[in-house]
PQR file with spaces between the fields and no chain letter, atoms N, CA, C, O and H, PARSE charges and radii, in Angstrom:
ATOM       1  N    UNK     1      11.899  -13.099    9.505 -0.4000 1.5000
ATOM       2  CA   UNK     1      10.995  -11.977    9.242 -0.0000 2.0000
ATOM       3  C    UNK     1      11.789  -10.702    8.981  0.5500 1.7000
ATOM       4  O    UNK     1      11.410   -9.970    8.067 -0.5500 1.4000
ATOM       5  N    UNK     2      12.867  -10.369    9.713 -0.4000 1.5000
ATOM       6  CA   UNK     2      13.412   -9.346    9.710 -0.0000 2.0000
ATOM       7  C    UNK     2      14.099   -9.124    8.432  0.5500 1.7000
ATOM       8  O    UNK     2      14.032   -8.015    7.900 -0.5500 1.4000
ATOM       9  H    UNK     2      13.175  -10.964   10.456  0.4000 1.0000
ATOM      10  N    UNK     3      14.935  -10.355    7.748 -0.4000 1.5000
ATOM      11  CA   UNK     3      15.436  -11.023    6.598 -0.0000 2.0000
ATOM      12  C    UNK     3      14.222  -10.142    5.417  0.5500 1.7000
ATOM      13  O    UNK     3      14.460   -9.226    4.631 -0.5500 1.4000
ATOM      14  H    UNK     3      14.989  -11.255    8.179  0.4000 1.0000
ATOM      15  N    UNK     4      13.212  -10.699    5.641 -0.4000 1.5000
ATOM      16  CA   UNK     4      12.170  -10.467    4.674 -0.0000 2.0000
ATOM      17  C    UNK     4      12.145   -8.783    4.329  0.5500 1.7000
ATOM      18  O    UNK     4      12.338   -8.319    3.205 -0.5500 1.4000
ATOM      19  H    UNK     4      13.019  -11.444    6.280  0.4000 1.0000
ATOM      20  N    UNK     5      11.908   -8.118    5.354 -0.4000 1.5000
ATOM      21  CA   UNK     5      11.754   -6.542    5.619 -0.0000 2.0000
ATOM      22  C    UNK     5      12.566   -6.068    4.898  0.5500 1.7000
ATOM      23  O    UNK     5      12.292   -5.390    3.907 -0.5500 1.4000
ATOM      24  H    UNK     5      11.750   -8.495    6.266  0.4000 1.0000
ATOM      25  N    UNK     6      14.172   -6.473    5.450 -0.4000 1.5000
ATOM      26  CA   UNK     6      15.378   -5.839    4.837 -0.0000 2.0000
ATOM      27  C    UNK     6      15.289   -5.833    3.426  0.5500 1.7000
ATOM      28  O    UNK     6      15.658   -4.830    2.815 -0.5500 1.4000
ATOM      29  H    UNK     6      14.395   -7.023    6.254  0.4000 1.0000
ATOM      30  N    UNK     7      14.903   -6.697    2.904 -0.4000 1.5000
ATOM      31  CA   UNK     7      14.907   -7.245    2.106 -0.0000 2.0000
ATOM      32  C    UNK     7      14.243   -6.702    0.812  0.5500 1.7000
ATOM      33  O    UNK     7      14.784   -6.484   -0.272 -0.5500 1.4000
ATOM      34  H    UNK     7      14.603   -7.511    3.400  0.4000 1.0000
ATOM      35  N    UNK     8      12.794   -6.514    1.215 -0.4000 1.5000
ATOM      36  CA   UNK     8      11.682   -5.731    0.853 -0.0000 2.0000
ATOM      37  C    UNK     8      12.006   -4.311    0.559  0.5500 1.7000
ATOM      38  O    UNK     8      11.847   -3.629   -0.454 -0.5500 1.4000
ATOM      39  H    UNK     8      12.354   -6.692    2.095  0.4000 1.0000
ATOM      40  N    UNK     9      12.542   -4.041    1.819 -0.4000 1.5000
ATOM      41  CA   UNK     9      12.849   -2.357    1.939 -0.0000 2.0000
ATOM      42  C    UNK     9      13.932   -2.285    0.706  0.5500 1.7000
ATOM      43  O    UNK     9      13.669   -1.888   -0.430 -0.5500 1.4000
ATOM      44  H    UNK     9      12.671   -4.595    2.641  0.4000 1.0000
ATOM      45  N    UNK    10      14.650   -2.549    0.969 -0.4000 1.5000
ATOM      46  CA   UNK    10      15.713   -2.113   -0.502 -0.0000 2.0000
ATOM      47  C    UNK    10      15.546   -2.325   -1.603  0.5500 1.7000
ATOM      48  O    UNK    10      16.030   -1.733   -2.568 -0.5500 1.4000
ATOM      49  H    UNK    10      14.864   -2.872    1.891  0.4000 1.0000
ATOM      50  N    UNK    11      14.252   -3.924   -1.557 -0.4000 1.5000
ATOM      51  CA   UNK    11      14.067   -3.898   -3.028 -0.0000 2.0000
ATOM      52  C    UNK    11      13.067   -2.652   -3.986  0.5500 1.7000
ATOM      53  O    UNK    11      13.141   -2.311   -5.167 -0.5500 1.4000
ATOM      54  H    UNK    11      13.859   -4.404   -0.773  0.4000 1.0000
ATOM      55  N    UNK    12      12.076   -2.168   -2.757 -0.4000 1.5000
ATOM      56  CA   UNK    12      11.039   -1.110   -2.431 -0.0000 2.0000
ATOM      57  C    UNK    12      11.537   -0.062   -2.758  0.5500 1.7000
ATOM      58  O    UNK    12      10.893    0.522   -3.630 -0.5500 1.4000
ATOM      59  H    UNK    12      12.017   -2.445   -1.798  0.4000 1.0000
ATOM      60  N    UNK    13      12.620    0.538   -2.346 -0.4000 1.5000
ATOM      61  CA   UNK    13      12.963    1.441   -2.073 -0.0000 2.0000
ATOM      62  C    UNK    13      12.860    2.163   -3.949  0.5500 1.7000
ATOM      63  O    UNK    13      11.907    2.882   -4.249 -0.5500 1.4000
ATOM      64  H    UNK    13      13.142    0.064   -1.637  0.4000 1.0000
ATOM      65  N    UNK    14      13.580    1.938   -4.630 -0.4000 1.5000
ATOM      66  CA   UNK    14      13.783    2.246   -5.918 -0.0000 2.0000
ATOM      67  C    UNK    14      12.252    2.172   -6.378  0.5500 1.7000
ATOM      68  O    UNK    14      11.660    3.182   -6.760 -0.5500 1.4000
ATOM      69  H    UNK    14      14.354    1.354   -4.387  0.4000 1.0000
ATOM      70  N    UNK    15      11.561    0.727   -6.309 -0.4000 1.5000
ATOM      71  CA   UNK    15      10.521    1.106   -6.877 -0.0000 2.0000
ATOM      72  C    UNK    15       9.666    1.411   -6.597  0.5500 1.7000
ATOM      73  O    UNK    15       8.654    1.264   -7.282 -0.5500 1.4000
ATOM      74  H    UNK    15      12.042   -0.093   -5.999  0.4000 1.0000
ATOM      75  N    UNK    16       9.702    2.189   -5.026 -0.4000 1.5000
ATOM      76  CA   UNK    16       8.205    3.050   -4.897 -0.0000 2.0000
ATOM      77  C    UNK    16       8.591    4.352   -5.434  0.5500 1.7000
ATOM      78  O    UNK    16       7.785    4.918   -6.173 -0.5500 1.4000
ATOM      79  H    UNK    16      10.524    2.309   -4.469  0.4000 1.0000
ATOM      80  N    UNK    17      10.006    5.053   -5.098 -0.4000 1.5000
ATOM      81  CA   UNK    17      10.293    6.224   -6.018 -0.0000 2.0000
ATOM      82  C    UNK    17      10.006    5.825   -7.253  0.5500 1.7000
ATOM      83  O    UNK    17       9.166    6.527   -7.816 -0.5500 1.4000
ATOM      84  H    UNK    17      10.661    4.593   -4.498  0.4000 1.0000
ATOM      85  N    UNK    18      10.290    5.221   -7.661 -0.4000 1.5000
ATOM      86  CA   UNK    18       9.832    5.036   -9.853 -0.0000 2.0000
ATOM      87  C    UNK    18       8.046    5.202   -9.771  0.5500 1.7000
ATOM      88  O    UNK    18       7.364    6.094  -10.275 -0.5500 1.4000
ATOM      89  H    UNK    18      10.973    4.650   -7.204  0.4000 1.0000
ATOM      90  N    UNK    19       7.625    4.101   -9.014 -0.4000 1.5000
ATOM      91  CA   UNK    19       5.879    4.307   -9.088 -0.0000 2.0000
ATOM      92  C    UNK    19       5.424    5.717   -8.496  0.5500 1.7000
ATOM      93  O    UNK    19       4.418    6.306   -8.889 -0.5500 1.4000
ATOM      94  H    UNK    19       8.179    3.376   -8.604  0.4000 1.0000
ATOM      95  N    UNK    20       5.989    6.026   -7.843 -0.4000 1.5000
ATOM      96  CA   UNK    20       5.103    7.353   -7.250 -0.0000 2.0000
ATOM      97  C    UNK    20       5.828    8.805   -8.567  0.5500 1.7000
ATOM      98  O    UNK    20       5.217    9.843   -8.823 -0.5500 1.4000
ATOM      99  H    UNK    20       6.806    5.547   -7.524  0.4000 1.0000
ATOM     100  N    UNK    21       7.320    8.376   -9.215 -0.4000 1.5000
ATOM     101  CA   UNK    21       7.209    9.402  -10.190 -0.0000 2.0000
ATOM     102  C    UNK    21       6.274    9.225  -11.546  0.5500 1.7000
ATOM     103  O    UNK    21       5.859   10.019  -12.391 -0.5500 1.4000
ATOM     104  H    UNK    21       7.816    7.533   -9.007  0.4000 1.0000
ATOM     105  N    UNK    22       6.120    7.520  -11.303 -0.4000 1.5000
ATOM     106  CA   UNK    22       5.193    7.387  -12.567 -0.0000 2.0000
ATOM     107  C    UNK    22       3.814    7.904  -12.352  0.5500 1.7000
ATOM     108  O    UNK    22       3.115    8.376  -13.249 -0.5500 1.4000
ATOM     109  H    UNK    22       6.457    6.876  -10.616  0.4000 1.0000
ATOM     110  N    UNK    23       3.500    7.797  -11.219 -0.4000 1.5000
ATOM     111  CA   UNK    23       2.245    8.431  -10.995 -0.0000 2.0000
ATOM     112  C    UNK    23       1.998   10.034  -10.807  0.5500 1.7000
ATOM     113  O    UNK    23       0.909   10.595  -10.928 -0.5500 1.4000
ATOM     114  H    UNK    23       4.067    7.414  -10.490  0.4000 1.0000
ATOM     115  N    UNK    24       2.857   10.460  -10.585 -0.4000 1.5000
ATOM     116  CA   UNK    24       2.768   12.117  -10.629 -0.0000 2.0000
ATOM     117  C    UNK    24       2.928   12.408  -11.823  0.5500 1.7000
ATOM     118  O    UNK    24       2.632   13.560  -12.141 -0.5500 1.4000
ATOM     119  H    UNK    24       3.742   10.005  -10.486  0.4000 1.0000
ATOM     120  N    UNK    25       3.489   11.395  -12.971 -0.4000 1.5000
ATOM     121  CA   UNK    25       3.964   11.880  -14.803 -0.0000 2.0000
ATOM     122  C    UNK    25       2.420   11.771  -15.188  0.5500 1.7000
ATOM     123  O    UNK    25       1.946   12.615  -15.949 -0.5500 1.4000
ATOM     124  H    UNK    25       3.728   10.459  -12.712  0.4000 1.0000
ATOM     125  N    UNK    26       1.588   10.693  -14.648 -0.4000 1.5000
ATOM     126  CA   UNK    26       0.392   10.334  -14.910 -0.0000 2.0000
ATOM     127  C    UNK    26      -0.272   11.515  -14.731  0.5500 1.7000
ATOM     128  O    UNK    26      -0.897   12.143  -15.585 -0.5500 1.4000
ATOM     129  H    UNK    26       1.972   10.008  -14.030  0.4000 1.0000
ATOM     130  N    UNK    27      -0.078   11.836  -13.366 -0.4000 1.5000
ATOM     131  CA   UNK    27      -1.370   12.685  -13.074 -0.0000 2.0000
ATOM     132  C    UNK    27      -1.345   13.673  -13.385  0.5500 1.7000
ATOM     133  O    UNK    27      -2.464   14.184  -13.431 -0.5500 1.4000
ATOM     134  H    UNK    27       0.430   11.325  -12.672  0.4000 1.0000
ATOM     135  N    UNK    28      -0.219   14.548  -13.774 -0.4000 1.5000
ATOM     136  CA   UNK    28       0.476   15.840  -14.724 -0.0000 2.0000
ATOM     137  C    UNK    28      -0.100   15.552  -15.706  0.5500 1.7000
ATOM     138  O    UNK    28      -0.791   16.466  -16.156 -0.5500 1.4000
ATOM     139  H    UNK    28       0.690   14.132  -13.737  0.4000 1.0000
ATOM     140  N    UNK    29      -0.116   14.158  -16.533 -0.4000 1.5000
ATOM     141  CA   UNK    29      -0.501   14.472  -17.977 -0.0000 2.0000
ATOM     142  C    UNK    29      -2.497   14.441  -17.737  0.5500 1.7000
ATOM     143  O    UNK    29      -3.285   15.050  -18.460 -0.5500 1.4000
ATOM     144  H    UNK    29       0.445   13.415  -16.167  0.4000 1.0000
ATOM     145  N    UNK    30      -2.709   13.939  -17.057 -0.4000 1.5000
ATOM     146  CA   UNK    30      -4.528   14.051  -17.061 -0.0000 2.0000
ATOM     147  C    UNK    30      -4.875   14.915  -16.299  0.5500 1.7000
ATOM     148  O    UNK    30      -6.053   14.930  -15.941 -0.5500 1.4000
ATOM     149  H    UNK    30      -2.069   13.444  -16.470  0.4000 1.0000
ATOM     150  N    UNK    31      -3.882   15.978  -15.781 -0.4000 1.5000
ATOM     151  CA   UNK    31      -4.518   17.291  -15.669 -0.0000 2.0000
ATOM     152  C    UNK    31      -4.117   18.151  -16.500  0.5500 1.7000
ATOM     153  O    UNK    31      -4.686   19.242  -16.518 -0.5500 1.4000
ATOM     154  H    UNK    31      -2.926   15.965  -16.072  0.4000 1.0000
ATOM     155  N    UNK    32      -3.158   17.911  -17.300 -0.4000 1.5000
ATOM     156  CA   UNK    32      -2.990   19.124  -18.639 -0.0000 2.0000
ATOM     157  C    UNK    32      -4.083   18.794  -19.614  0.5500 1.7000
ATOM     158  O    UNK    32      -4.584   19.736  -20.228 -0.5500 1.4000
ATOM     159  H    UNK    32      -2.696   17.024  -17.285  0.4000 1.0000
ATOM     160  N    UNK    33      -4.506   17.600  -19.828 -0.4000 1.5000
ATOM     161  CA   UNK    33      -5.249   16.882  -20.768 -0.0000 2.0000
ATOM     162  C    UNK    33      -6.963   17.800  -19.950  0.5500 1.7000
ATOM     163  O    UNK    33      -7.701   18.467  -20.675 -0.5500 1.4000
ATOM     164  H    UNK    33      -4.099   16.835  -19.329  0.4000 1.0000
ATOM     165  N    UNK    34      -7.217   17.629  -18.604 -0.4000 1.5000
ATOM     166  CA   UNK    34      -8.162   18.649  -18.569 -0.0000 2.0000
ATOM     167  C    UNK    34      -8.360   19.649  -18.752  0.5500 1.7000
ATOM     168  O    UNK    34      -9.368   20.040  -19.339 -0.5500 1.4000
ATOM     169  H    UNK    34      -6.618   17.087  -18.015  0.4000 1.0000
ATOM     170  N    UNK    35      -7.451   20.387  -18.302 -0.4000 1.5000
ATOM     171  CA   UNK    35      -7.343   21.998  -18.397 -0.0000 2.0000
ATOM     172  C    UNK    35      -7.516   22.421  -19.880  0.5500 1.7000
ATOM     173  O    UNK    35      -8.080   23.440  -20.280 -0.5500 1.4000
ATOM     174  H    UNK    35      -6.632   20.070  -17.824  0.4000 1.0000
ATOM     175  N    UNK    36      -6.742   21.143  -20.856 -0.4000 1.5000
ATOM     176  CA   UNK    36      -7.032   21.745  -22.181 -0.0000 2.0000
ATOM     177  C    UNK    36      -8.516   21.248  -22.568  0.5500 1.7000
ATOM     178  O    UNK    36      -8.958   21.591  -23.664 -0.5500 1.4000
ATOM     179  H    UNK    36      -6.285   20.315  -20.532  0.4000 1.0000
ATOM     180  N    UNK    37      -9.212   20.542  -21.807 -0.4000 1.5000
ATOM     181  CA   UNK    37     -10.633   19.940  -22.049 -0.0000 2.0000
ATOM     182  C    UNK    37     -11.492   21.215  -21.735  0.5500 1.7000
ATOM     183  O    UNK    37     -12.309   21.753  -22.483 -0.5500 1.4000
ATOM     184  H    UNK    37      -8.853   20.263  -20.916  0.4000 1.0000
ATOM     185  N    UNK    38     -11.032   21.676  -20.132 -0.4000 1.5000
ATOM     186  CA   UNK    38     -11.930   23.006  -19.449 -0.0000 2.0000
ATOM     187  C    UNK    38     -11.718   24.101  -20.381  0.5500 1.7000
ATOM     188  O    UNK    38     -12.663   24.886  -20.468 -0.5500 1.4000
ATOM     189  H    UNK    38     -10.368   21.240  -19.524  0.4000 1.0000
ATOM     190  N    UNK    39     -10.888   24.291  -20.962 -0.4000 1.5000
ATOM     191  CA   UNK    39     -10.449   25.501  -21.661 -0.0000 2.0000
ATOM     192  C    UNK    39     -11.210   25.387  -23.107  0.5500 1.7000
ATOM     193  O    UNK    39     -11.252   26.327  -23.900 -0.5500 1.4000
ATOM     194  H    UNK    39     -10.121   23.654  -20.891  0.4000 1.0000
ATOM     195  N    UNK    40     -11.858   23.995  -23.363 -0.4000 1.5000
ATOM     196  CA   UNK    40     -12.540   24.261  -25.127 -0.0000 2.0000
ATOM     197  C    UNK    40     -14.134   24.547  -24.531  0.5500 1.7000
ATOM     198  O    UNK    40     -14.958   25.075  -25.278 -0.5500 1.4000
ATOM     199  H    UNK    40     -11.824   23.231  -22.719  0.4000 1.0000
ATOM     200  N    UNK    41     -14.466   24.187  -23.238 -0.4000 1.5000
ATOM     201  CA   UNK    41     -16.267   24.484  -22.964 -0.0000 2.0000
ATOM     202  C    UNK    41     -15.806   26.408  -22.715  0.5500 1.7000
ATOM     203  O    UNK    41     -16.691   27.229  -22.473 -0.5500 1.4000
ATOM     204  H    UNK    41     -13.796   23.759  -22.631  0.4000 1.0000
């Protein structure tokens, strides 16, 4: 089990930083994409 964790964790490690920057690139772009939506009403 512990094997597994270690394991996990390092493989994790890189790609929860990549997913969580992919998700803040995400969510940056669909709130510029609103603001320029709020800004045409």
């Amino acid at each position: 089990m512990s094997d597994f964790l270690t394991t996990w964790s390092a493989a994790s490690s890189d790609g929860i930083f990549g997913e969580v920057f992919g998700l803040l690139d995400t969510a940056g772009t669909w709130a510029g994409a609103l603001a320029d939506l709020l800004g045409l009403l």
